[in-house]
Z-matrix of the N, CA and C atoms (Angstrom, degrees):
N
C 1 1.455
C 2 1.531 1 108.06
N 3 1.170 2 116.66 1 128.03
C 4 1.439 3 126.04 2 -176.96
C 5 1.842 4 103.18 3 -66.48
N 6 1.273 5 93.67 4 -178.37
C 7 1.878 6 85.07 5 171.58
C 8 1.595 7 103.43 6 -87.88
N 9 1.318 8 119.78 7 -38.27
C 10 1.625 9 130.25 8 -166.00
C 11 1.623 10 83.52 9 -62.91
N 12 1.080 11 149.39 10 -65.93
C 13 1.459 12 144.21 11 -170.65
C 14 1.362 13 111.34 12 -56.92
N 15 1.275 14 118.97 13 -35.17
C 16 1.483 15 116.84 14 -177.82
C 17 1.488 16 114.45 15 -67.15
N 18 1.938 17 104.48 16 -61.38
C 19 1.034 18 96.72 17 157.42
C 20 1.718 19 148.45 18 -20.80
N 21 1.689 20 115.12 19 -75.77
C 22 1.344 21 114.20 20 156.05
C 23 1.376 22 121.47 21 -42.97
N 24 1.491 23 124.09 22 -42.95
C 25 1.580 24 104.62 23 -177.98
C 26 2.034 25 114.60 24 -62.71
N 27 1.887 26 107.98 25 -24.34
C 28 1.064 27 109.18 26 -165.20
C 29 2.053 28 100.57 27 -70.24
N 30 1.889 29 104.88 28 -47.03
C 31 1.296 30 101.60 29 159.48
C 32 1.807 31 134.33 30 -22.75
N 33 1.419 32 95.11 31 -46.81
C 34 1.642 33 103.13 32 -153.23
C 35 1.572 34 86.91 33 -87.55
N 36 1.509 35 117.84 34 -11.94
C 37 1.599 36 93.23 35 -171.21
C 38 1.313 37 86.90 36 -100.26
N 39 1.816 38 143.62 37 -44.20
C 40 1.047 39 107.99 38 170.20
C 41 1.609 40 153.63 39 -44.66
N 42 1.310 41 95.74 40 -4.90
C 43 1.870 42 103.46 41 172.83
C 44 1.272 43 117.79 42 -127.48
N 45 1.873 44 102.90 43 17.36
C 46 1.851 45 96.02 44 159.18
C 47 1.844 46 87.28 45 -100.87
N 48 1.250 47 103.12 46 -35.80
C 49 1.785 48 91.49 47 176.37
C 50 1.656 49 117.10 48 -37.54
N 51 1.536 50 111.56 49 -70.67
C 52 1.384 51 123.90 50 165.55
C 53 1.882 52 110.19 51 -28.58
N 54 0.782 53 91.77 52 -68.47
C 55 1.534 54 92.83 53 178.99
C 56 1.519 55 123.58 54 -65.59
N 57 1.446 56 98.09 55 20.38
C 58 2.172 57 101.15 56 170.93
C 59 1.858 58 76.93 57 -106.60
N 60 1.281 59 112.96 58 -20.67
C 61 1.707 60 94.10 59 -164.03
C 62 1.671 61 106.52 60 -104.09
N 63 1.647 62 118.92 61 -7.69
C 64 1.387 63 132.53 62 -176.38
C 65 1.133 64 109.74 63 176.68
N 66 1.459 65 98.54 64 163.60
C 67 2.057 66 106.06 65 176.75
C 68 1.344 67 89.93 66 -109.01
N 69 1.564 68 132.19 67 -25.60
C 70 1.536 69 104.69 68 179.45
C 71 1.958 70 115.46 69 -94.27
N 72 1.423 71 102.84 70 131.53
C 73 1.270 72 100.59 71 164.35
C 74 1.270 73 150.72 72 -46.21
N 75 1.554 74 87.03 73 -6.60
C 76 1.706 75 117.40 74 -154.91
C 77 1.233 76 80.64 75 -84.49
N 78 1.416 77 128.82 76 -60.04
C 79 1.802 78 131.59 77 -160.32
C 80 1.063 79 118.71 78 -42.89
N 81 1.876 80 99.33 79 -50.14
C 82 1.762 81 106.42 80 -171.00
C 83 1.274 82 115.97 81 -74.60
N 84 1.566 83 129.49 82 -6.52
C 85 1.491 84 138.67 83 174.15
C 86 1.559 85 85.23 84 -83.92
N 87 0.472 86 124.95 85 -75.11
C 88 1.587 87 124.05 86 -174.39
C 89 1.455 88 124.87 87 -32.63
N 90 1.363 89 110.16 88 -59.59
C 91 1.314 90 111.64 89 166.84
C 92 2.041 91 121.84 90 -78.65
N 93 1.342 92 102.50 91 3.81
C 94 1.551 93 110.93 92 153.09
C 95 1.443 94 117.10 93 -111.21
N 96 1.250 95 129.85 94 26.29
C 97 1.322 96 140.71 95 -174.13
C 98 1.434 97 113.98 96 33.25
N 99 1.412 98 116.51 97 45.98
C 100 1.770 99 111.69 98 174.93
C 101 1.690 100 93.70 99 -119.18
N 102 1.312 101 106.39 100 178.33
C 103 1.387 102 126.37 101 177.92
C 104 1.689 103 109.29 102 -71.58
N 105 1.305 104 98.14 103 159.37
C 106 1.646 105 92.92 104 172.44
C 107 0.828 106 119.42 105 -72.67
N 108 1.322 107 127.30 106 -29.98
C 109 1.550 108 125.92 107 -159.14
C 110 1.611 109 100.96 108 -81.46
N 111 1.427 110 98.55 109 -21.08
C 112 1.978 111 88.50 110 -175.86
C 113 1.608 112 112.33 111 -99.23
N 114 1.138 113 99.37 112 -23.15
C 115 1.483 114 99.20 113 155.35
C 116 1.550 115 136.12 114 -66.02
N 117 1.334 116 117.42 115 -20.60
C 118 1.306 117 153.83 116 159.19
C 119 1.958 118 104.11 117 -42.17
N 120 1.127 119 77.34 118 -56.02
C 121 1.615 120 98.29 119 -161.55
C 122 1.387 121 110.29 120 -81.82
N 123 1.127 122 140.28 121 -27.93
C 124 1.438 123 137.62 122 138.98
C 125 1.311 124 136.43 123 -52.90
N 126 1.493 125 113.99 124 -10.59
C 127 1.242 126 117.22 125 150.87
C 128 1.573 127 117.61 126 -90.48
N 129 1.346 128 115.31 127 -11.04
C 130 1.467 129 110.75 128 -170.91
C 131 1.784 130 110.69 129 -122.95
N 132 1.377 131 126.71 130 -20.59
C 133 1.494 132 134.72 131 170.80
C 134 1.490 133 133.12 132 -175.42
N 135 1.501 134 112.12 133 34.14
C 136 1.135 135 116.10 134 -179.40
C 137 1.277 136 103.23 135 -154.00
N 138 2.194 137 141.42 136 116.98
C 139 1.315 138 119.36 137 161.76
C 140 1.141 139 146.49 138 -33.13
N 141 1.131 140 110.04 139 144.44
C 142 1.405 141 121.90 140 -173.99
C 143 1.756 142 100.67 141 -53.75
N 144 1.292 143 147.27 142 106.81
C 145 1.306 144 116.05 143 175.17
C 146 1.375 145 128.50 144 -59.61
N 147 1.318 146 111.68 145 162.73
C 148 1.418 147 119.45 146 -177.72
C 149 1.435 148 117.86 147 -33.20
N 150 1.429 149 93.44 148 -76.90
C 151 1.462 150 120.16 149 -171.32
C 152 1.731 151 123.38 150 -43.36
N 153 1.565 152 102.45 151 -20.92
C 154 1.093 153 129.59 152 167.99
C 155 1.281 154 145.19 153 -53.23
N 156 1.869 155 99.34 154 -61.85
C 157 1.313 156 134.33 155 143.16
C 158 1.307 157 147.59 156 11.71
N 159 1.300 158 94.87 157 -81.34
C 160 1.646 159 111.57 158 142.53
C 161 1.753 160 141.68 159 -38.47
N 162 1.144 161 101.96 160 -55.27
C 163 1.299 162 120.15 161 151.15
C 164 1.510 163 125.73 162 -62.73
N 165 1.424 164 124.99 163 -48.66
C 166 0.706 165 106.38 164 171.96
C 167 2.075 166 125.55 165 -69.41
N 168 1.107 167 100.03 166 -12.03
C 169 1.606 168 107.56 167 -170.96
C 170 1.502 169 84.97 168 -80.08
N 171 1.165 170 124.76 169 -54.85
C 172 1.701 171 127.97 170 -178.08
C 173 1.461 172 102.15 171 -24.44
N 174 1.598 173 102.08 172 -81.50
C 175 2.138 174 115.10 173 -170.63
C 176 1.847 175 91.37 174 -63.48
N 177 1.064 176 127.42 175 -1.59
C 178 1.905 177 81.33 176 176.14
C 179 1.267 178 105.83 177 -144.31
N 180 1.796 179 118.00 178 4.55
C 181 1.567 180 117.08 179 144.40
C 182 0.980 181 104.64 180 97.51
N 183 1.490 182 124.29 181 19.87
C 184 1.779 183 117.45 182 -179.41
C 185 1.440 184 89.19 183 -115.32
N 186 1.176 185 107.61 184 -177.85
C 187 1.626 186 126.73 185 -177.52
C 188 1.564 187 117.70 186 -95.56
N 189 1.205 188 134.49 187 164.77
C 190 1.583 189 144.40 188 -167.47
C 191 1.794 190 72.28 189 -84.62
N 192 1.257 191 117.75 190 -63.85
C 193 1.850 192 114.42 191 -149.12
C 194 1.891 193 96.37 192 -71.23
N 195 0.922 194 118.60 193 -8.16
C 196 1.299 195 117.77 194 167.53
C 197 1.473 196 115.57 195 -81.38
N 198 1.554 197 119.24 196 -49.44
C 199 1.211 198 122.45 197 -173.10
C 200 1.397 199 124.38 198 -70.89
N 201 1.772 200 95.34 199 -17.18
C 202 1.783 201 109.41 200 -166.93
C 203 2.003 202 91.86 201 -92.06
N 204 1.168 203 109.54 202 -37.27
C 205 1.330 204 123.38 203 -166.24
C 206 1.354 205 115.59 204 -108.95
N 207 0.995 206 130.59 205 -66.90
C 208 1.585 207 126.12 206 -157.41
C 209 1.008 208 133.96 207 139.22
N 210 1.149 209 144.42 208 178.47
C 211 1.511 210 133.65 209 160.78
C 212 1.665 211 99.35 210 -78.31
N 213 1.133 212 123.89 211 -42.57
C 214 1.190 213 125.27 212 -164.69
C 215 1.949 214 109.93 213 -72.90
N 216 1.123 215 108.16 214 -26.39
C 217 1.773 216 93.26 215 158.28
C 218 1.257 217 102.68 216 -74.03
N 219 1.588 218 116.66 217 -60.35
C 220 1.694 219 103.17 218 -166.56
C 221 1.023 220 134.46 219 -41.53
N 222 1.689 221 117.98 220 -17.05
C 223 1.556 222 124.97 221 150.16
C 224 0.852 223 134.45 222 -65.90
N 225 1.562 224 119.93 223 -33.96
C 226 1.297 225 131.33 224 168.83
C 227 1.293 226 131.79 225 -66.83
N 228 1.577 227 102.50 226 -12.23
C 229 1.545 228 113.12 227 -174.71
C 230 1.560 229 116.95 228 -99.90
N 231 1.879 230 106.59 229 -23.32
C 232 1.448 231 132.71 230 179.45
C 233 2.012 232 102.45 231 -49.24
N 234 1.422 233 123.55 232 -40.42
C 235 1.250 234 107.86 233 -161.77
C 236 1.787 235 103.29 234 -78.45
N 237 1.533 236 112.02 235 -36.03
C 238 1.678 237 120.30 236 174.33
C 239 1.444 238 115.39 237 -49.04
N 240 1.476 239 110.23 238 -51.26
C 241 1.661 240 116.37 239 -175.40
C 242 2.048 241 106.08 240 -68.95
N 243 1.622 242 98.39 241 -32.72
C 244 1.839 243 77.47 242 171.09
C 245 1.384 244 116.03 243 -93.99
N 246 1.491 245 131.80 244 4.44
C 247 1.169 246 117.77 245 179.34
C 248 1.566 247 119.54 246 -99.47
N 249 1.924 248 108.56 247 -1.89
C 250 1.200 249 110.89 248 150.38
C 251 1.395 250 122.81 249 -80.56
N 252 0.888 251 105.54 250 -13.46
C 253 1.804 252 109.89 251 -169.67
C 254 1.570 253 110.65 252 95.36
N 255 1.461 254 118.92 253 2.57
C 256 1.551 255 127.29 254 164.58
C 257 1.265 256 111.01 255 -45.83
């Protein structure tokens, strides 16, 4: 995966995430206390920042290793964590 691909896939999961917690964008700027317009923009060409992150996984119930990765690592990672006994 290139970074330009990673990127957009990381976009597209931040605003199906948003959207388990709302359909307007407006809310989730709101309930992370930033502006719309920059909240806007993390769903469409700029990361989510770090510091952010957290919070945002808090209001819309998905995971950091989901948001950084996918569903498709988190499967990939499921057989390592039971064959340590993690």
């Amino acid at each position: 995966m290139t970074p330009a691909t990673y990127r957009i896939a990381f976009y597209k999961r931040v605003r199906t995430a948003r959207e388990l917690y709302t359909d307007d964008y407006r809310v989730m700027a709101q309930a992370l206390g930033i502006a719309e317009g920059t909240y806007y923009r993390y769903e469409t060409r700029t990361m989510l920042p770090h510091h952010l992150i957290p919070r945002f996984c808090q209001i819309t119930g998905v995971s950091a290793d989901w948001l950084f990765h996918g569903p498709t690592a988190a499967r990939a990672l499921a057989p390592n964590r039971s064959a340590t006994g993690a």
